[in-house]
C-alpha positions in Angstrom: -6.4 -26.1 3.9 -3.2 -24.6 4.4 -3.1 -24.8 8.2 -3.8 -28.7 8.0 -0.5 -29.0 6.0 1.6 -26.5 8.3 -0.1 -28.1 11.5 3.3 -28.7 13.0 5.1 -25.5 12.1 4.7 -22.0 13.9 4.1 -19.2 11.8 5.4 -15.5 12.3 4.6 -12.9 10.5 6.9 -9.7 11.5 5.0 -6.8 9.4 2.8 -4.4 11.1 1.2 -3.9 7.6 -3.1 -4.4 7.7 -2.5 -5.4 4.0 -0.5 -8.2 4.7 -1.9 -9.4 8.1 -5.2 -9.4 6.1 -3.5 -11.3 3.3 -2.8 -14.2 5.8 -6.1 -14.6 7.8 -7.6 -14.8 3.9 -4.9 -17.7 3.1 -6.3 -19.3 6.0 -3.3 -19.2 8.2 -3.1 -19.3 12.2 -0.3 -17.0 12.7 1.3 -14.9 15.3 2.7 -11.0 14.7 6.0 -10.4 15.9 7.0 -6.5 15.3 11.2 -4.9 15.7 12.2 -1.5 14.3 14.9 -2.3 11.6 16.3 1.0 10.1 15.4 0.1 6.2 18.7 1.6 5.0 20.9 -0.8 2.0 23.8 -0.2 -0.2 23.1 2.4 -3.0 24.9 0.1 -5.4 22.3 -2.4 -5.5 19.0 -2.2 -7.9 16.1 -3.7 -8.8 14.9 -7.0 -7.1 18.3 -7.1 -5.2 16.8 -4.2 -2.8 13.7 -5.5 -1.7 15.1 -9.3 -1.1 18.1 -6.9 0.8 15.2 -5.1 2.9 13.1 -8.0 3.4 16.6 -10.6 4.7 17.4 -8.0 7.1 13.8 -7.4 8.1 14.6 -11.0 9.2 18.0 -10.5 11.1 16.3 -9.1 14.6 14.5 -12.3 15.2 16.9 -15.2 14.2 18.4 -16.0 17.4 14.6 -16.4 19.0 13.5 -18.6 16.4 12.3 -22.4 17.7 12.9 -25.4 15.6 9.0 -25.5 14.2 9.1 -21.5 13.4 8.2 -19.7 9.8 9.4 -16.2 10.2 8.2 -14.3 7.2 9.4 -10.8 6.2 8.8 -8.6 3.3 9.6 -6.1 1.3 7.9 -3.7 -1.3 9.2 -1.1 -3.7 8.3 0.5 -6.5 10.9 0.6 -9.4 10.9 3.4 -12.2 13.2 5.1 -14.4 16.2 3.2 -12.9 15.5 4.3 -9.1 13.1 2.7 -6.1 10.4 5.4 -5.1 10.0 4.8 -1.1 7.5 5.9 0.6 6.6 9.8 0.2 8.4 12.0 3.0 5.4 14.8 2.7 2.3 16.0 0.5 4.9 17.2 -2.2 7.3 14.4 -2.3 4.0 12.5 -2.9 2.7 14.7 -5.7 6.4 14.7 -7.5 6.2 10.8 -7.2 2.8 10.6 -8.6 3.4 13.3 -11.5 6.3 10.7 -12.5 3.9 7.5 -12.5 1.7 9.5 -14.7 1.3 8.4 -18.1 3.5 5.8 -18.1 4.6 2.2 -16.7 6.5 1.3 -13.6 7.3 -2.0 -11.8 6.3 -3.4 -8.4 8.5 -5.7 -7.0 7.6 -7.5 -3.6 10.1 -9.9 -2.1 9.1 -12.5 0.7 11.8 -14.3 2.5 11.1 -17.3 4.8 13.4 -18.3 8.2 13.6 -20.9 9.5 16.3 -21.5 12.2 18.2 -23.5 9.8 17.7 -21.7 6.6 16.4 -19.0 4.4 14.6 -18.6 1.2 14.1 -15.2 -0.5 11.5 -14.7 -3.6 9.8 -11.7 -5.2 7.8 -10.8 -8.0 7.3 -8.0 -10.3 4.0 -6.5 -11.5 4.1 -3.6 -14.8 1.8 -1.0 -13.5 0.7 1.5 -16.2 -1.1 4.6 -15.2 -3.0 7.2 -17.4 -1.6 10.6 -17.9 -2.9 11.7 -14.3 -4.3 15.8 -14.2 -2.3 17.6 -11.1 -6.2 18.0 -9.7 -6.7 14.3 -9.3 -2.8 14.0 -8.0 -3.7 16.4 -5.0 -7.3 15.2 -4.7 -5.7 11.5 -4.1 -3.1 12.9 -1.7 -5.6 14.9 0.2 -8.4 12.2 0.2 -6.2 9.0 1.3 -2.9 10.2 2.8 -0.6 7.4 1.2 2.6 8.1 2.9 3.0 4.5 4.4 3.1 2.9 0.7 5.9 2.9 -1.2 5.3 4.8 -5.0 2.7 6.9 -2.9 0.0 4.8 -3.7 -2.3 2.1 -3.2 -3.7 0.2 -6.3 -7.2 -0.6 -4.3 -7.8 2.6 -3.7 -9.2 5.5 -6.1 -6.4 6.3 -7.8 -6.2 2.7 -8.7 -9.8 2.5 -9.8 -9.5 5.4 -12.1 -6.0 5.1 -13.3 -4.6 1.5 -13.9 -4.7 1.4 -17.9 -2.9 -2.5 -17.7 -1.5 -4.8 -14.9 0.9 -7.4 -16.3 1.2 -9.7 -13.3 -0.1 -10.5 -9.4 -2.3 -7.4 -8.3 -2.2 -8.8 -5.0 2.0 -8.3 -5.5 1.0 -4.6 -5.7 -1.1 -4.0 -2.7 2.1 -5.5 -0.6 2.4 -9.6 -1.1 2.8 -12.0 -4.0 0.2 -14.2 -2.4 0.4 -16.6 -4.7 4.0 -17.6 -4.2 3.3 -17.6 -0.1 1.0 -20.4 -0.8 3.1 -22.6 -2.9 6.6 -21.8 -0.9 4.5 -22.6 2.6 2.7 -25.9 0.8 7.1 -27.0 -0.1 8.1 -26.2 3.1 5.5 -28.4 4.5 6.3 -31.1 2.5 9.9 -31.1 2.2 11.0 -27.8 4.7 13.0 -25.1 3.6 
């Protein structure tokens, strides 16, 4: 449905993640993976929503110069926001556990931001999902840690996977915005860009 309306536009999707190459091929979208290292580094005095667009613009930066007239470069960004301060991804096993130990028993916010490039312009948009996890026992912590080795997701966890399952007490907002793309808001931005471009 979506590739008949974007049959004369090119997309790329520069993320290596399976999450979100998986996301697209669901959508129904031909598109082509384009990878380049970008050190993920932006200025402490930003917060909130103003990192992840940040991260996911100059995610964008490395392929600008190649993009044709009929390109959609898409880039994004995921973190996970909780008492004032993004939680990366874990650096070991016990940066992991400390991040998990502070998700327990109580509510965070995960806030995904997409941006779209064309060679002529740029849009940025993100949503935010409240997360609340159950108090968590230090056995199941380890046992997750141990069991799915999250240290490629930011917050040091995946909401699919057990942890998830056995420890998600509410979800305000897009669970697909948790496992790594507001899926929702691709749609409708890539439907507008088709009808009236970016």
């Amino acid at each position: 449905m979506l590739n008949d309306t974007l049959k004369n536009h090119h997309i790329i999707l520069a993320s290596g993640s399976p999450r979100r190459q998986e996301f697209f091929k669901n959508l129904g979208l031909d598109f082509e993976i384009r990878l380049k290292p970008v050190k993920e580094d932006y200025p402490e005095q930003l917060t909130h929503f103003e990192i992840s667009n940040y991260l996911a613009e100059l995610k964008a930066l490395p392929f600008k110069a190649d993009l044709k007239a009929n390109d959609i470069l898409i880039t994004s960004d995921t973190i996970v926001w909780h008492n004032n301060k993004a939680l990366g991804k874990p650096k070991d096993e016990a940066d992991a556990f400390q991040i998990l130990k502070s998700l327990s028993n109580a509510t965070h916010e995960v806030i995904t931001s997409v941006c779209f490039t064309t060679k002529t312009a740029q849009k940025t948009l993100y949503s935010i999902t409240k997360v609340t996890f159950k108090a968590f026992t230090d056995e199941e912590i380890l046992y997750y840690i141990k069991t799915a080795q999250p240290f490629d997701k930011a917050g040091a966890y995946g909401i699919q996977e057990w942890i998830g399952q056995i420890g998600v007490t509410k979800l305000e907002g897009s669970y697909f915005n948790v496992m790594g793309l507001p899926t929702h808001l691709v749609y409708k931005t890539l439907n507008d860009i088709a009808e009236k471009s970016l």
